[in-house]
C-alpha positions in Angstrom: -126.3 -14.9 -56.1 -123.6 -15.4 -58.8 -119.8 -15.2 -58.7 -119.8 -12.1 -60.6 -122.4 -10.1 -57.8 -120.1 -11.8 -54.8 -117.1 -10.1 -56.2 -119.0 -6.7 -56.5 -120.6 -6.5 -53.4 -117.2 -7.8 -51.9 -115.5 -4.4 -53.7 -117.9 -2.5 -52.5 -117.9 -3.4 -48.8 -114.4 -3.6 -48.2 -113.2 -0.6 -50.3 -113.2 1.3 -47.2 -110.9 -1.1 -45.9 -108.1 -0.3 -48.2 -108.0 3.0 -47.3 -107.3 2.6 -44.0 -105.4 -0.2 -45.0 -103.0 2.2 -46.8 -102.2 4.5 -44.1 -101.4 1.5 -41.7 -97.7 0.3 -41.5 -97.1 -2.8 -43.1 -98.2 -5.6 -41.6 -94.9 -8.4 -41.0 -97.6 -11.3 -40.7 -99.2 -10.5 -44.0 -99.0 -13.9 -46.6 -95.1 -14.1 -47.8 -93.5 -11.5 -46.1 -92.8 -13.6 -43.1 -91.3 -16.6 -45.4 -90.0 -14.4 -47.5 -88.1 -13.0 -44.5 -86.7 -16.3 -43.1 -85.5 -16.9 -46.8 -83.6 -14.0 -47.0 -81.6 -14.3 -43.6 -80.8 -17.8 -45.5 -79.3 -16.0 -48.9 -82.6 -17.5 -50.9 -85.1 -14.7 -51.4 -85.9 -13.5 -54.4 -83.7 -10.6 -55.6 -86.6 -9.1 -57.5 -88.9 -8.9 -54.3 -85.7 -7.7 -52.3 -85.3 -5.0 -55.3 -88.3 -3.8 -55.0 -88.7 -3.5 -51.1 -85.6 -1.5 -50.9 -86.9 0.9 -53.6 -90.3 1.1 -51.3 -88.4 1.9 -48.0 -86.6 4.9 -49.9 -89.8 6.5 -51.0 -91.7 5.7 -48.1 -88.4 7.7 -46.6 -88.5 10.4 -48.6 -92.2 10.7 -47.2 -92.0 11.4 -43.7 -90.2 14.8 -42.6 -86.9 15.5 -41.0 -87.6 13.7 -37.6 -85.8 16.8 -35.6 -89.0 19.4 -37.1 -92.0 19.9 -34.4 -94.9 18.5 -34.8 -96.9 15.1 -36.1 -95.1 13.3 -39.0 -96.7 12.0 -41.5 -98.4 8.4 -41.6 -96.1 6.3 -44.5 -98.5 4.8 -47.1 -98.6 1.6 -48.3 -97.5 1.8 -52.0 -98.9 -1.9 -52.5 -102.3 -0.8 -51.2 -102.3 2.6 -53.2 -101.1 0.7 -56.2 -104.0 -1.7 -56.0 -106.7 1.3 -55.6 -105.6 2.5 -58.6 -105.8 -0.4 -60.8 -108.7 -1.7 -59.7 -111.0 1.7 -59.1 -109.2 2.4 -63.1 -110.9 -1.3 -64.3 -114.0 -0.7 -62.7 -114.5 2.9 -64.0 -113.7 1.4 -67.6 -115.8 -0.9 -68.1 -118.6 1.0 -66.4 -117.9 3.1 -68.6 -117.9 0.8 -71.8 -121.3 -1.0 -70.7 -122.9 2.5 -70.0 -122.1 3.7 -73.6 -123.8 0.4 -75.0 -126.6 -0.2 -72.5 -127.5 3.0 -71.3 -130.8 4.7 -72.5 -130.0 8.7 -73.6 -131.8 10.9 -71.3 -135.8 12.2 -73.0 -135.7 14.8 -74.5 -137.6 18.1 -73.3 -140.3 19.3 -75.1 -140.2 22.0 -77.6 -141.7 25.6 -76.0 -144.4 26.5 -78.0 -146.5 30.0 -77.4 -150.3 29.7 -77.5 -150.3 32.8 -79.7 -149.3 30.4 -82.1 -152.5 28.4 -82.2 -155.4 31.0 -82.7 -158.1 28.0 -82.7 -157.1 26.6 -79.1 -159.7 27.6 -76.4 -158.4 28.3 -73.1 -158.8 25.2 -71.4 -157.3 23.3 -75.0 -154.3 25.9 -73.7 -154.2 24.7 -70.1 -154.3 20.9 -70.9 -151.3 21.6 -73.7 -149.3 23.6 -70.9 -149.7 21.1 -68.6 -148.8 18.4 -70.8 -146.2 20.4 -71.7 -145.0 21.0 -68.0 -145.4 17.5 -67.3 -143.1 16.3 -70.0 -140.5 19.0 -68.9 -140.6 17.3 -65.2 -140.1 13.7 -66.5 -137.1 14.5 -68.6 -135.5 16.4 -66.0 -136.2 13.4 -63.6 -134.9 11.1 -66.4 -131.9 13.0 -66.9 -131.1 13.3 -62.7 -131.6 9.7 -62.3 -129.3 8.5 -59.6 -129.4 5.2 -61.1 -127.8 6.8 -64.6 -123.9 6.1 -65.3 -122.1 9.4 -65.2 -119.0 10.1 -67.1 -117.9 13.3 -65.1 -118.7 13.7 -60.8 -118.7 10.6 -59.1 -116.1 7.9 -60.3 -114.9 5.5 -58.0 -114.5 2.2 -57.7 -117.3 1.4 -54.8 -120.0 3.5 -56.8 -118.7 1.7 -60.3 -118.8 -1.7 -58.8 -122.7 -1.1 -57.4 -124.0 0.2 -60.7 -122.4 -2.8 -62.4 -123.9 -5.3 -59.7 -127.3 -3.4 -60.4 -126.8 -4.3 -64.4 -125.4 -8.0 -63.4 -128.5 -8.5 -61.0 -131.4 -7.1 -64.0 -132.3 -4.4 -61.4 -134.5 -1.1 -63.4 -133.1 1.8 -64.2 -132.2 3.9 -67.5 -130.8 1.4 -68.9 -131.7 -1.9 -71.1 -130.4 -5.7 -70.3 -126.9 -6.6 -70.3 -126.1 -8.9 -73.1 -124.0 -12.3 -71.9 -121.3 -11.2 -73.5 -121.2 -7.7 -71.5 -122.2 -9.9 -68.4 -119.2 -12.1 -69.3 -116.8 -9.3 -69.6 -118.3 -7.7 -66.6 -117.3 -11.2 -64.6 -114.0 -10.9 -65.7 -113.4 -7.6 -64.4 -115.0 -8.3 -61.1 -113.1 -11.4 -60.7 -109.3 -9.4 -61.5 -110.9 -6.6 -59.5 -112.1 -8.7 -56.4 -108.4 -10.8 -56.4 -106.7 -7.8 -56.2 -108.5 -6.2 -53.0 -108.6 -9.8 -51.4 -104.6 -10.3 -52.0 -104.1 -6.4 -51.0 -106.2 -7.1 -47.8 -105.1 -10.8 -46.8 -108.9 -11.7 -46.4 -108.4 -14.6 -48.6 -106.4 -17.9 -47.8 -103.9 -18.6 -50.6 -101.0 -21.4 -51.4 -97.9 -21.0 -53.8 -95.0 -22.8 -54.8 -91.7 -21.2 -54.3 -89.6 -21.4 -57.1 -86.7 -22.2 -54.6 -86.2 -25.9 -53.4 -86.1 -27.2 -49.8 -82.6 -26.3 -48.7 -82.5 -29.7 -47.2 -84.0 -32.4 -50.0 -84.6 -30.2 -52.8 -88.2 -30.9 -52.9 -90.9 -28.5 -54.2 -92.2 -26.3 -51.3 -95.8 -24.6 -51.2 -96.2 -21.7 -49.4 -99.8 -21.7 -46.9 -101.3 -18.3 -45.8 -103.7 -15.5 -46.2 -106.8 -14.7 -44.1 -104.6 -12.6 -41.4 -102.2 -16.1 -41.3 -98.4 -16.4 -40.6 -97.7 -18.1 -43.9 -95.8 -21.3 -43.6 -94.1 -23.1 -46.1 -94.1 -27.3 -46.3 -91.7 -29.6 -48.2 -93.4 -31.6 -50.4 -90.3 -34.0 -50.5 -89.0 -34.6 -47.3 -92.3 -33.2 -45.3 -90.4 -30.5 -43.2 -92.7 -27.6 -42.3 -91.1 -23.8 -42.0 -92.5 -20.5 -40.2 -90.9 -17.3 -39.7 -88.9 -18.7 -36.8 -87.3 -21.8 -38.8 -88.3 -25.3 -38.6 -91.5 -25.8 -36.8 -92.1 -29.6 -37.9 -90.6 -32.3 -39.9 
């Protein structure tokens, strides 16, 4: 299986995932926030990260009803989750889209009508063989043209059926369509990958590691930043060897 059908399939499966993931509240463990958190009680986090947070908590505010009205409030969404739906269901979609105007076969045409009146020298079984043809013709092009393996441009556009009909041109499988070239498998790669990154980050199913731009308060040493796959992230000091978690020092 190659890189390019791991990141489909891996779309696919866990774009369910994401939306229940964006009616959840937000997760405090999730890679960053937790770091980003014990860097802010220390005056260090980054003012664009803070910026943006504080504009999420109004809107996710200005989402839920007056608290004294009856009834259930509404679940806040998770803009970050939402956000990421949209870009990578958008991707997907496009280059569908893109490959299916280059690789896709257009539907057979039907066959003509044609009256028997108009050939006085047919006998009547010559008649019944050309209706039947006919008839048979009429049935294969309606087939062809309700395919369920043909890209649509109207109906059913998401991002989980998008990624599976690219996976079914990636992987050779038939269908109304010819072979990818390996420049259309390479662009198709390259979406996947973006596509597959996004819903991995958006999730925290995948273990990452960044450095902070800010030094170690204590030697000025570069510090990367462990976490992903449901992990507290904690941060180590490359310098002096100290080791941070939400709750401060852990290690030094």
């Amino acid at each position: 299986m190659t890189s390019t059908s791991t990141h489909l399939r891996s779309i696919a499966l866990h774009w369910s995932d994401l939306h229940e993931a964006a009616g959840q509240p937000t997760q405090l463990g999730a890679f960053g926030l937790g770091l980003r958190g014990y860097l802010a009680r220390l005056d260090q986090a980054d003012a664009e990260q803070l910026e943006y947070e504080a504009h999420q908590a109004a809107h996710l505010r200005s989402l839920e009803r007056d608290p004294m009205q009856l009834g259930d409030r509404p679940t806040p969404v998770r803009l970050h989750i939402l956000d990421t739906m949209r870009a990578v269901e958008a991707a997907l979609v496009h280059c569908a889209d893109d490959i299916a105007h280059a690789a896709q076969r257009a539907p057979i045409a039907g066959p003509t009508a044609r009256r028997t009146a108009t050939h006085p020298y047919l006998t009547q079984r010559e008649a019944d063989i050309a209706a039947a043809d006919r008839a048979r013709r009429q049935q294969l092009a309606h087939a062809d043209l309700a395919d369920p393996r043909r890209w649509r441009y109207t109906g059913r556009r998401t991002a989980s059926h998008a990624a599976l009909w690219l996976l079914a041109r990636v992987e050779r499988a038939p269908g109304p369509c010819r072979r990818i070239t390996d420049d259309e498998e390479t662009r198709i790669g390259t979406v996947a990958a973006g596509a597959a990154a996004r819903v991995e980050r958006a999730l925290d199913i995948a273990a990452q590691q960044r450095t902070l731009a800010t030094p170690c308060p204590g030697c000025g040493g570069a510090v990367d930043v462990h976490g992903g796959e449901g992990r507290t992230p904690v941060a180590h000091c490359t310098g002096c060897g100290k080791i941070w978690a939400e709750s401060g020092v852990i290690a030094a």
